[in-house]
C-alpha positions in Angstrom: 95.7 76.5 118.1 93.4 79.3 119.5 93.1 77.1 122.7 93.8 77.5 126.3 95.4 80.6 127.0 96.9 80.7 123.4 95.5 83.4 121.0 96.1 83.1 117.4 95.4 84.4 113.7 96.6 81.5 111.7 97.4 81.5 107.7 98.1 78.5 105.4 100.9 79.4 102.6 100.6 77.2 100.0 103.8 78.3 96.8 102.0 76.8 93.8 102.9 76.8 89.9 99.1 77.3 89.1 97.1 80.2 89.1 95.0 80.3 92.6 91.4 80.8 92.6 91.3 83.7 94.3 91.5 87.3 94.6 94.5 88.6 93.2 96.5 91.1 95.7 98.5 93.4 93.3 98.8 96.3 96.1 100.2 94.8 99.1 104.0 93.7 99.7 104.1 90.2 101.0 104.7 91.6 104.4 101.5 93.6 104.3 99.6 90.7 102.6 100.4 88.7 105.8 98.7 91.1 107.6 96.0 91.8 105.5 94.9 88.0 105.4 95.2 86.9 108.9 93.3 90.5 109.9 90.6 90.7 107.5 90.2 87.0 107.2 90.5 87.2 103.3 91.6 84.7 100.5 94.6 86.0 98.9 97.2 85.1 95.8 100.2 87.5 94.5 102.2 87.0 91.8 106.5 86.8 92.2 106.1 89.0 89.6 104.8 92.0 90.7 107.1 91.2 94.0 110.1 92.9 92.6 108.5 96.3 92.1 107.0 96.3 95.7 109.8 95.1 97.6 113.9 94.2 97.0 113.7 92.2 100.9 109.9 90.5 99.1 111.3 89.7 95.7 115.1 88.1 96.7 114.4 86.3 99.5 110.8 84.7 98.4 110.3 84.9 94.9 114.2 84.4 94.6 114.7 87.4 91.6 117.9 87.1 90.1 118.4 90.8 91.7 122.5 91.8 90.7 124.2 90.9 94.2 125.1 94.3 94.2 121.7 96.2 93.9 120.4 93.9 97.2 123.9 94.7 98.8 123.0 98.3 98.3 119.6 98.3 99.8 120.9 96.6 102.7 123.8 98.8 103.6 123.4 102.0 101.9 120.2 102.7 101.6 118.8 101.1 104.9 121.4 100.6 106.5 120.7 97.2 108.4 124.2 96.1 107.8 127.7 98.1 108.5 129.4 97.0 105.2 129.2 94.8 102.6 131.3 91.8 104.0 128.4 91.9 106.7 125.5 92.4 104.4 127.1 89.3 103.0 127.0 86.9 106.1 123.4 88.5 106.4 122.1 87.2 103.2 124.0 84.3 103.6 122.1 83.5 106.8 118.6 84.2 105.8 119.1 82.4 103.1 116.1 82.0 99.9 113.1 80.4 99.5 113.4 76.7 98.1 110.3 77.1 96.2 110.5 78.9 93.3 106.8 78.5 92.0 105.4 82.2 90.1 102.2 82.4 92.9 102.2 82.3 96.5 98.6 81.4 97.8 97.7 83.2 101.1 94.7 81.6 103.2 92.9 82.4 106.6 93.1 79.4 108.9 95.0 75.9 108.7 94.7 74.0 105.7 96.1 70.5 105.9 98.1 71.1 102.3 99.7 74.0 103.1 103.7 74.5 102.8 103.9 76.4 105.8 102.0 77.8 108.6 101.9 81.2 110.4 100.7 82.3 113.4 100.2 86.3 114.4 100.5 86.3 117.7 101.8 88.2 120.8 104.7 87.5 123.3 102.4 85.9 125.6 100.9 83.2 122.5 104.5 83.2 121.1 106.0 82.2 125.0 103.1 79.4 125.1 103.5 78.1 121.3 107.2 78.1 121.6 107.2 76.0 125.1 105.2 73.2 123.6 108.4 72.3 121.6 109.9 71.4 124.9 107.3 68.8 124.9 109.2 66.8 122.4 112.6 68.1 122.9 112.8 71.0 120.1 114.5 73.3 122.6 116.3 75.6 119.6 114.0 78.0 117.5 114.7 79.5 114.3 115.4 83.1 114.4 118.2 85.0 112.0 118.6 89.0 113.3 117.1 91.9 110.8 115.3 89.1 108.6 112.1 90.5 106.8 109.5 89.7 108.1 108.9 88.0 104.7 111.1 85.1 106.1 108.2 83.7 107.9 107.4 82.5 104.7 110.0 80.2 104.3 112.1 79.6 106.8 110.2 76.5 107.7 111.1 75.0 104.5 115.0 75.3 105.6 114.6 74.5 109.3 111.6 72.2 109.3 112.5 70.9 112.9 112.0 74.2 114.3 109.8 77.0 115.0 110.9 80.2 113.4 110.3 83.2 115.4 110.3 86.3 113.3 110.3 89.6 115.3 108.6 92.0 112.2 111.5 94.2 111.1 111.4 97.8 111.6 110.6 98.2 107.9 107.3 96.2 108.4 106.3 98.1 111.5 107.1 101.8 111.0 106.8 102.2 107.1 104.7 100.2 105.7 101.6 101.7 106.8 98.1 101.3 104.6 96.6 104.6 102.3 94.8 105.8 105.6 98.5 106.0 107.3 97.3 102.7 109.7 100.4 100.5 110.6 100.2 96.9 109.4 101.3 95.6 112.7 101.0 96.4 116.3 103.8 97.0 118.8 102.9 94.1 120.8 102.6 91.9 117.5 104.8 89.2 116.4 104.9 86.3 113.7 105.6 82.0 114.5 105.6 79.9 111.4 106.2 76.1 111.2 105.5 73.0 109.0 101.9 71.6 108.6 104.0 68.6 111.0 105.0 71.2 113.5 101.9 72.4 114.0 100.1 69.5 113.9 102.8 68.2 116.7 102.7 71.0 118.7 98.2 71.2 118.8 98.7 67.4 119.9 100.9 68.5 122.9 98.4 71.9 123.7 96.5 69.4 126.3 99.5 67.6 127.9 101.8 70.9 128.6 101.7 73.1 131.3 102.4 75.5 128.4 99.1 75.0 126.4 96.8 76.1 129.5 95.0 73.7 129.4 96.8 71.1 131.7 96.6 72.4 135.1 99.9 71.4 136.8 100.4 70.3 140.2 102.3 73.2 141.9 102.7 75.2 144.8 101.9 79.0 144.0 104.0 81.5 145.8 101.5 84.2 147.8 104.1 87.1 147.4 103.4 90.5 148.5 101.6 92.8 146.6 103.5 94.4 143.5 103.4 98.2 142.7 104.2 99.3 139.6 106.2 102.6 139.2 104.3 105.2 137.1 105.3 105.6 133.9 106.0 109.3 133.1 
């Protein structure tokens, strides 16, 4: 979709029962690997496995470990605090929800492959504004977004809300912590993460062309010639 005024780094995520063909990521968290292939452009597989000793958010909400309720409840209000209590932590869960799939591998891949699960985009607010307004095209005017998710959950929240786009923001975790040997953040401050359905996407490249929203369509409009705007310096 790297069209128009629309910048992109799309990655296929295919959940498969056998063992990819690829290298083997045993460092990364899923949140970094999401990063790391849409970045560096590389072919990547981890193992649910391995999940549970990277990450509680990676291993219950993808790889859907049969974590004690009360361990996740504990990351999630005690030791990160991201919820008040426990009856909220509860709702929280209960709203994010867990991947569908249950397969041991998740297959990462740079670009859009036509047998993927689900498809993400790393984009900016700009992209994101743009990718978001072609669903108006066809009158998808709600998009998926549950407060404090991981950032995992671009994963597979398609899978649960396949007539939407889900917009995940990259939790604070993602952003401030997760950081590479070198101390180099995963994501930028002005980064965020769409994913969708193969059918989504496919939808939303075929309206790119006919929506003002694309950039490519050049809409007949009158421009207001407004005065000059001066932007306050920032101290």
């Amino acid at each position: 979709m790297n069209a128009g005024k629309i910048d992109t780094r799309p990655i296929s995520v295919l959940f498969e029962s056998t063992l990819p063909e690829c290298e083997k990521d045993e460092a990364d968290t899923l949140c970094q690997a999401i990063a790391r292939v849409a970045k560096e452009s590389r072919e990547l597989y981890m193992e649910c496995i391995c999940q549970k000793q990277h990450c509680t958010g990676g291993g219950y909400f993808v790889c859907g470990d049969q974590y004690p309720l009360e361990a996740v409840l504990d990351v999630y209000v005690s030791k990160e605090q991201v919820c008040a209590n426990t009856e909220k932590a509860r709702s929280f869960l209960g709203e994010a929800r867990q991947n569908p799939k249950t397969t041991p591998y998740i297959h990462l891949v740079p670009g859009i492959r036509e047998d993927a699960d689900v498809h993400i985009l790393l984009t900016d607010p700009a992209g994101a504004s743009r990718i978001i307004g072609l669903c108006a095209y066809y009158g998808h005017l709600a998009v998926d977004i549950v407060a404090g998710i991981s950032t995992c959950g671009a994963l597979y929240r398609p899978l649960l809300e396949p007539e939407k786009v889900h917009l995940n923001l990259i939790d604070y975790y993602s952003r401030d912590h997760q950081l590479d040997a070198e101390g180099n953040r995963f994501y930028e401050p002005n980064e965020l993460l769409l994913s969708m359905t193969p059918k989504m996407y496919e939808r939303l490249a075929q309206a790119l062309p006919q929506s003002a929203h694309g950039g490519v369509f050049i809409p007949e409009m009158h421009t207001n010639a407004a005065p000059p705007l001066h932007k306050e310096s920032q101290s």
